[in-house]
C-alpha positions in Angstrom: 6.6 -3.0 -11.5 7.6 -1.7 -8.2 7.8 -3.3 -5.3 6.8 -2.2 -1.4 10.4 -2.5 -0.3 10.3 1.2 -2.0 7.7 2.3 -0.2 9.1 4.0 3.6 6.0 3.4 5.2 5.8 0.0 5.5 8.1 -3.0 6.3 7.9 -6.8 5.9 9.1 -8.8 9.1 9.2 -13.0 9.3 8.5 -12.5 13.0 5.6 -10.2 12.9 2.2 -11.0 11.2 3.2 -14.0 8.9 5.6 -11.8 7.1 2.8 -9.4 5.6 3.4 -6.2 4.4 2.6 -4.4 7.7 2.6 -0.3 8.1 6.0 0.6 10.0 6.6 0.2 13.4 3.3 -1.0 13.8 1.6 -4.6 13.2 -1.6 -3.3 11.0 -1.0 -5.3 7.9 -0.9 -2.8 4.8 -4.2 -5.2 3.9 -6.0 -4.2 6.2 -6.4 -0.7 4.7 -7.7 -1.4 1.7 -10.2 -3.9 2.9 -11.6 -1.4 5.0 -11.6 1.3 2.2 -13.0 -1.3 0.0 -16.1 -1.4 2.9 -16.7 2.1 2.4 -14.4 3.5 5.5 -12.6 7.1 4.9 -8.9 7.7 6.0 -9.9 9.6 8.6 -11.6 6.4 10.3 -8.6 4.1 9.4 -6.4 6.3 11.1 -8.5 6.2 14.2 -9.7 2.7 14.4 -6.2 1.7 13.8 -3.7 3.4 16.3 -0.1 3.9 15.6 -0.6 4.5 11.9 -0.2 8.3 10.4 -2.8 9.9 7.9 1.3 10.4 6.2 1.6 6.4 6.1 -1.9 5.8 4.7 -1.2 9.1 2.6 2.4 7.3 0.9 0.6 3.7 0.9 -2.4 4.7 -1.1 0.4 6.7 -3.6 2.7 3.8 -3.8 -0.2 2.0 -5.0 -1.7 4.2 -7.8 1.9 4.9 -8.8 2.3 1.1 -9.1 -0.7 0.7 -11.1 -0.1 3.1 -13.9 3.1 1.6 -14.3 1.7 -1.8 -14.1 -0.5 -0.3 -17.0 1.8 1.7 -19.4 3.8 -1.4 -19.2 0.9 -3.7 -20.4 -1.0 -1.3 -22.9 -0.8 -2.0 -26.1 1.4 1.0 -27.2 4.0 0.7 -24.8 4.5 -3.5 -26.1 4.3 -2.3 -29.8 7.0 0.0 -29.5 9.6 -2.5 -27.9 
């Protein structure tokens, strides 16, 4: 599975925000983006509600995610674990 540290637009510091996944150079925790897409916001809102994040961040977050996921589920379905 792949992990954040390959994703560019977002960094992990002890010293800022517990540690949590946070959108670079910025302290909006990666979290918070999906929680508020979850409540039905668009990008569009995120971006403004949350200054100092790009539409490109949210943009590479949101496909670092889904890219995540479909390897997360061609390594669990049941074709790719029957032909190891």
């Amino acid at each position: 599975m792949s992990s954040w540290e390959e994703c560019r637009a977002v960094e992990r510091d002890p010293a800022k925000v517990s540690g949590a996944w946070v959108f670079a150079n910025t302290r909006v925790p990666v979290r918070a983006l999906f929680e508020n897409l979850e409540d039905g916001a668009t990008v569009d809102q995120f971006v403004e509600w949350f200054p100092g994040v790009t539409r490109e961040q949210v943009e590479a977050v949101l496909e670092f995610a889904a890219a995540s996921l479909e390897l997360q589920a061609s390594a669990t379905s049941p074709t790719a674990t029957s032909s190891r």
